[in-house]
C-alpha positions in Angstrom: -27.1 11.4 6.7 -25.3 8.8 4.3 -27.1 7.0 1.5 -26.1 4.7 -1.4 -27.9 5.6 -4.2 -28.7 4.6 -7.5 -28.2 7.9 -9.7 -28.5 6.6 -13.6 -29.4 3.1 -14.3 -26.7 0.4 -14.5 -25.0 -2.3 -12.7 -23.5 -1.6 -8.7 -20.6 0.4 -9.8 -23.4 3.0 -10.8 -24.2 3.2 -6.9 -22.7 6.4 -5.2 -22.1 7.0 -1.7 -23.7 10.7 -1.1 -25.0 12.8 2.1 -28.9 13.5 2.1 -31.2 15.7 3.9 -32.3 14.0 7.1 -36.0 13.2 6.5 -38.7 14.3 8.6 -41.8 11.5 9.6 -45.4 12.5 9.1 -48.5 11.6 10.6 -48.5 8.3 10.8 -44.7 7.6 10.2 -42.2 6.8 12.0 -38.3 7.6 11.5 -35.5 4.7 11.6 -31.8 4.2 12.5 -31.3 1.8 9.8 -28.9 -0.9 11.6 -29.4 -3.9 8.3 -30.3 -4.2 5.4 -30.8 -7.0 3.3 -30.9 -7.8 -0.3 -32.8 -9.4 -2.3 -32.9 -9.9 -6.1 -35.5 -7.1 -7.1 -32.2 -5.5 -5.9 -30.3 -6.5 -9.0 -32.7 -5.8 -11.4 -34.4 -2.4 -9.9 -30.8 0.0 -10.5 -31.1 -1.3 -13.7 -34.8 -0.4 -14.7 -35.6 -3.8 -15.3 -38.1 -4.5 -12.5 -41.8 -4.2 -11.9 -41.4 -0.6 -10.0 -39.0 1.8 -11.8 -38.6 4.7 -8.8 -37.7 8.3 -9.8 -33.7 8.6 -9.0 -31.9 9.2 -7.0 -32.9 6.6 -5.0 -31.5 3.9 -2.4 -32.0 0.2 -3.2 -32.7 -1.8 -0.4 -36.4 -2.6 0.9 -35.6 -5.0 3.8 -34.3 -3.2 7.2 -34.0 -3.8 10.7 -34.2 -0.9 12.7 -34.3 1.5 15.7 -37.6 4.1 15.8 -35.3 7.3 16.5 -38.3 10.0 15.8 -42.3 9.6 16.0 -44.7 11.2 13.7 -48.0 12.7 14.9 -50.9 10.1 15.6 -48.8 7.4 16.1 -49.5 5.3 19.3 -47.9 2.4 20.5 -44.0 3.2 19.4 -41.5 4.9 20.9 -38.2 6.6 20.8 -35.6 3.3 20.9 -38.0 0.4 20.1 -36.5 -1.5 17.8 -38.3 -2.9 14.6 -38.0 -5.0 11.2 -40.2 -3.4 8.0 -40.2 -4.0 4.6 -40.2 -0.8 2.1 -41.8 -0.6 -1.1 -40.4 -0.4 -3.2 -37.2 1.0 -1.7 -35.2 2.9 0.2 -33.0 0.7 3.2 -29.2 1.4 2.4 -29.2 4.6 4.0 -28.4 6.0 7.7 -32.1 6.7 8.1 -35.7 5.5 6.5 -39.3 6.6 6.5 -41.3 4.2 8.1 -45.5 4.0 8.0 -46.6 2.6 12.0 -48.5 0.1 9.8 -46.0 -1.5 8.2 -43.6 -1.4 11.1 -43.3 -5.0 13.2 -41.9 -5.1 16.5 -38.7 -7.0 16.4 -38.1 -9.3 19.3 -36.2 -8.0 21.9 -32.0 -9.5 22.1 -32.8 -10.6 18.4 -29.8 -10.2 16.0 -30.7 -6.9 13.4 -28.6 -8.4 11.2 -31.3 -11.7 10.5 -34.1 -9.7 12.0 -33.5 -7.7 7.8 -32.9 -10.9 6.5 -36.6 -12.8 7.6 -39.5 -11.0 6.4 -38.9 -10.6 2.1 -37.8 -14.2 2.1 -39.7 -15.7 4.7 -43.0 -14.2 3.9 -42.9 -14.8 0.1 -41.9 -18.1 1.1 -45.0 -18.8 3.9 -47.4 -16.8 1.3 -46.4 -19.1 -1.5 -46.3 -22.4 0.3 -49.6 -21.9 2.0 -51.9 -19.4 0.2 -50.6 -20.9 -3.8 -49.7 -23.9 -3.0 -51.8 -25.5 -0.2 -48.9 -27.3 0.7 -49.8 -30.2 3.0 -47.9 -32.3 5.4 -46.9 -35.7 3.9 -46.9 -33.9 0.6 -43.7 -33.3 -1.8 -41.8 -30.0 -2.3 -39.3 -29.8 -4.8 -37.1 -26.7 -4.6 -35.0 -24.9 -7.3 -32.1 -22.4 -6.4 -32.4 -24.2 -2.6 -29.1 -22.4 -1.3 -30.3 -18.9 -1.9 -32.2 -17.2 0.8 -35.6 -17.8 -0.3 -35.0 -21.4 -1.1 -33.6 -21.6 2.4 -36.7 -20.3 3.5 -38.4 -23.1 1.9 -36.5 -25.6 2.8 -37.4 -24.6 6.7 -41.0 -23.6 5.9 -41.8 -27.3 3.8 -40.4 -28.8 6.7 -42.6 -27.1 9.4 -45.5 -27.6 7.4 -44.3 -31.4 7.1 -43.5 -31.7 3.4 -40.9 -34.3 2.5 -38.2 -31.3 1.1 -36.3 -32.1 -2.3 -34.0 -29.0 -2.5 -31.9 -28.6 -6.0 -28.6 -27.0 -6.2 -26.4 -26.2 -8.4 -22.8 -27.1 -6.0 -22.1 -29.6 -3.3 -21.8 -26.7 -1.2 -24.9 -25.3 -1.9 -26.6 -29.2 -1.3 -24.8 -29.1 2.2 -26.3 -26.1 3.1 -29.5 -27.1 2.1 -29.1 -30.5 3.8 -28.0 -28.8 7.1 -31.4 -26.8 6.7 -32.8 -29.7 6.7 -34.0 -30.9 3.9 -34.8 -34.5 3.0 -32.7 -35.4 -0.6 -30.4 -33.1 -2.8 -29.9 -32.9 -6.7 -27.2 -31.0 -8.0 -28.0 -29.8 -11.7 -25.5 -28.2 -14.1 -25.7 -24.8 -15.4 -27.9 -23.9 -18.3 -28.5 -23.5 -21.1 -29.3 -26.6 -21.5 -30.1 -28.5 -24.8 -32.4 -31.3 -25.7 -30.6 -34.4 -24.6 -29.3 -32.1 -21.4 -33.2 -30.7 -20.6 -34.2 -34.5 -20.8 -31.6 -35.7 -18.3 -32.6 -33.1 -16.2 -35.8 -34.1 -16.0 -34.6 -37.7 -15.3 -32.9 -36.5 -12.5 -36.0 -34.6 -10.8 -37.9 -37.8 -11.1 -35.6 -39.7 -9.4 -35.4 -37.3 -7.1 -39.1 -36.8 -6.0 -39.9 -40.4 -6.7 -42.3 -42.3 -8.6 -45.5 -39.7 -7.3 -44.1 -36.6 -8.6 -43.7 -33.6 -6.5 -47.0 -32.3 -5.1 -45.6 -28.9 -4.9 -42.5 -27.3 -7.1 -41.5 -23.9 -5.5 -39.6 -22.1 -8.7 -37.5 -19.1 -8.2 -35.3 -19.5 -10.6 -37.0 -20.1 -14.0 -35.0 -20.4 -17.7 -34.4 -23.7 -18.7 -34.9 -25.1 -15.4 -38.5 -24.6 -15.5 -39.7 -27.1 -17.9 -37.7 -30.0 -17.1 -39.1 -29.3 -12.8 -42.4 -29.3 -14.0 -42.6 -32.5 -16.2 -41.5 -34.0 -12.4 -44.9 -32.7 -11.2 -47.3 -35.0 -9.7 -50.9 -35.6 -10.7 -52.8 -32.1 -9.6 -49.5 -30.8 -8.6 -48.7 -27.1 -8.3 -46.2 -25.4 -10.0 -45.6 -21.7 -8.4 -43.4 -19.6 -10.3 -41.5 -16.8 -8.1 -38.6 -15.2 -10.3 -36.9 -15.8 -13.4 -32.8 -15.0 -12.5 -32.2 -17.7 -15.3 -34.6 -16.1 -17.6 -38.4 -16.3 -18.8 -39.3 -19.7 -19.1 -41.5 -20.7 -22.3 -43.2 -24.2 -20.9 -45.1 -26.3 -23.5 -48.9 -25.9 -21.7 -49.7 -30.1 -22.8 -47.8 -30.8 -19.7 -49.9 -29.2 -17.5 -53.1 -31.3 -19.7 -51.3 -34.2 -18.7 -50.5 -33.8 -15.2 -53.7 -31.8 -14.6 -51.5 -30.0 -12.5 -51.6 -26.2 -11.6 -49.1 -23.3 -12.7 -49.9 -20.5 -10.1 -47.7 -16.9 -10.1 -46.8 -15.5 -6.3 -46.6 -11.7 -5.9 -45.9 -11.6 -2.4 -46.0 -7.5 -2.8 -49.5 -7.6 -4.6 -50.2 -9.9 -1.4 -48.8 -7.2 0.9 -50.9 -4.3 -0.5 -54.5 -6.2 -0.8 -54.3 -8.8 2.0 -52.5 -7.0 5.0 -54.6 -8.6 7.3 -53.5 -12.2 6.3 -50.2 -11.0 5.6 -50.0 -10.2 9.6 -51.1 -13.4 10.3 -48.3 -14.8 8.2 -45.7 -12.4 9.6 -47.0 -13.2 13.5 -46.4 -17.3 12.5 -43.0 -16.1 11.3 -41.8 -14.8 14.3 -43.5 -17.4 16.4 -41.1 -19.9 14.2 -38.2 -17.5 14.4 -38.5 -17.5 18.4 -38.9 -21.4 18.5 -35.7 -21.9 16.1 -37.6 -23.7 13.6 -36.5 -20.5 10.8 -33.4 -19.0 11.2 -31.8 -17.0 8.0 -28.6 -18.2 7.2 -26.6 -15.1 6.4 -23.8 -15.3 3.3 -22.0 -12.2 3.8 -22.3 -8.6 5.6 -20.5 -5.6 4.1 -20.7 -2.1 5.1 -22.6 0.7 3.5 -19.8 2.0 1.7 -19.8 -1.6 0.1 -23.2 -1.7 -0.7 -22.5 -2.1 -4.4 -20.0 -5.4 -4.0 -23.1 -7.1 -1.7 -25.1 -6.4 -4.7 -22.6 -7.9 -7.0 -22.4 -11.2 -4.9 -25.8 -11.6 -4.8 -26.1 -10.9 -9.2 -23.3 -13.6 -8.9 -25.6 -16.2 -7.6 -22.7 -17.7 -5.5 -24.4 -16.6 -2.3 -25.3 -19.2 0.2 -28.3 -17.7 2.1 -29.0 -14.1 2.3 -26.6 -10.9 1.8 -26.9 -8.2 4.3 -25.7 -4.5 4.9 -25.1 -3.4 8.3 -25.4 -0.1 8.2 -25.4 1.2 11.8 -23.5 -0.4 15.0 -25.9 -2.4 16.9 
């Protein structure tokens, strides 16, 4: 089988196209006919040994798939040969022909639904439900100011806020990016410049987030962007707010800790994986009110671009970019 994989660290030109023994399930596993793959920004970072997990290479990027079961492992009930499936991989693993599956971590995908957003819904979508709900007791009526609101997880947010009846304030960095966001359906836009920003620049962006949330602050600012966006969101905060921080692709923030004194708000981490691992049981609940929203049409992933797997490397180039518009996918096998 084919698989594009990440052979010495570096940026997507490292990525090599190579044939690789066809793996075997074991008890308790199932084997996939990758059709998607999606990619996410732990993407960007992991072929470059700058993330959390640093796998032993070779190894295929790529840990949200869609998917056909093509073999079943022994002790595994309740799948079969051609049922079709959605699973996320940790660390790694989706752009290649076929995947390793555990039956635990394997979620039926709904039958008719497209592979190609069936790979695109659960990384996003269920950081996105985990940190809305679980961090920031998000509550209908209530404020959510989002940065980076065109990528896919801001997308997700965007439709998740607005399920859970938040009034949605979705920050952009293009007019295109705020009509995407506005056709997800959020309820005001801001487009902000590009950092770094300096003093007089940090204060006007501040300005503008206040304006933007109004005179109550936002109840909830969903972060997954960080650098010098971080502290002029979170002096927007309301009173007991809650600040979550999801991912720095603008850099480690350094916020000055008197605003949270003054705000008495709340600066609370997600680690949706961490989640995952030591909550599955809530974590099924979240994925089972995923799909209940997926089905209804109140989430739908808005997809930027597929490539092929031969072009794996140039989907994780556009999403480094941070020009994408919702997620970036890789189909990797006809449907």
């Amino acid at each position: 089988m084919k698989a594009l994989l990440s052979v010495k660290s570096g940026g997507p030109e490292t990525l090599e196209l190579t044939e690789v023994p066809t793996p075997e399930p074991g008890k308790g596993q199932l084997r996939v006919r990758v059709l998607a793959c999606a990619l996410n920004f732990p993407d960007v970072l992991i072929i470059e040994d700058k993330y959390q997990f640093k796998p032993e290479r070779p190894f295929a990027p790529g840990a949200e798939i869609s998917g056909e079961v093509d073999a079943v492992g022994e002790g595994v009930t309740g799948w079969a040969v051609g049922d079709r499936l959605i699973a996320v991989i940790v660390p790694n693993g989706g752009l290649a022909e076929q995947v390793i599956v555990t039956a635990e971590a394997a979620i039926p995908m709904p039958k008719d639904a497209d592979p190609v957003e069936g790979a695109a819904l659960i990384f996003t979508y269920g950081t996105t439900i985990h940190a809305l709900m679980d961090r920031g007791k998000l509550k209908a009526g209530e404020t959510l100011l989002i940065l980076g609101a065109a990528g896919g997880i801001g997308l997700s947010a965007i439709e998740i806020g607005k399920a859970l009846g938040a009034t949605v304030v979705a920050a952009v960095s293009s007019e295109d990016k705020a009509a995407a966001a506005r056709e997800a359906g959020a309820d005001r836009t801001l487009i902000y410049g590009r950092a770094p920003f300096d003093k007089d620049a940090s204060r006007a962006l501040a300005k503008a987030f206040k304006d933007a949330v109004g005179p109550e602050g936002a109840h909830v600012i969903y972060d997954p962007v960080g650098g010098d966006y971080a502290e002029p969101a979170l002096r927007s905060i309301a009173w007991e707010g809650r600040y979550l921080v999801v991912g720095f692709p603008a850099g480690i923030p350094k916020i000055p800790l008197n605003l949270t004194l003054l705000k008495a708000c709340d600066v609370r981490g997600v680690f949706w994986g961490a989640f995952m691992e030591r909550e599955p049981e809530r974590h099924r609940r979240h994925v089972d009110q995923l799909l209940a929203w997926w089905s209804e049409g109140q989430i739908r992933p808005r997809i930027d671009r597929v490539y092929d797997l031969a072009d794996g490397g140039a989907a994780i180039t556009r999403l480094a970019s941070r020009s994408a518009i919702g997620k970036v996918v890789v189909k990797v096998a006809s449907d």
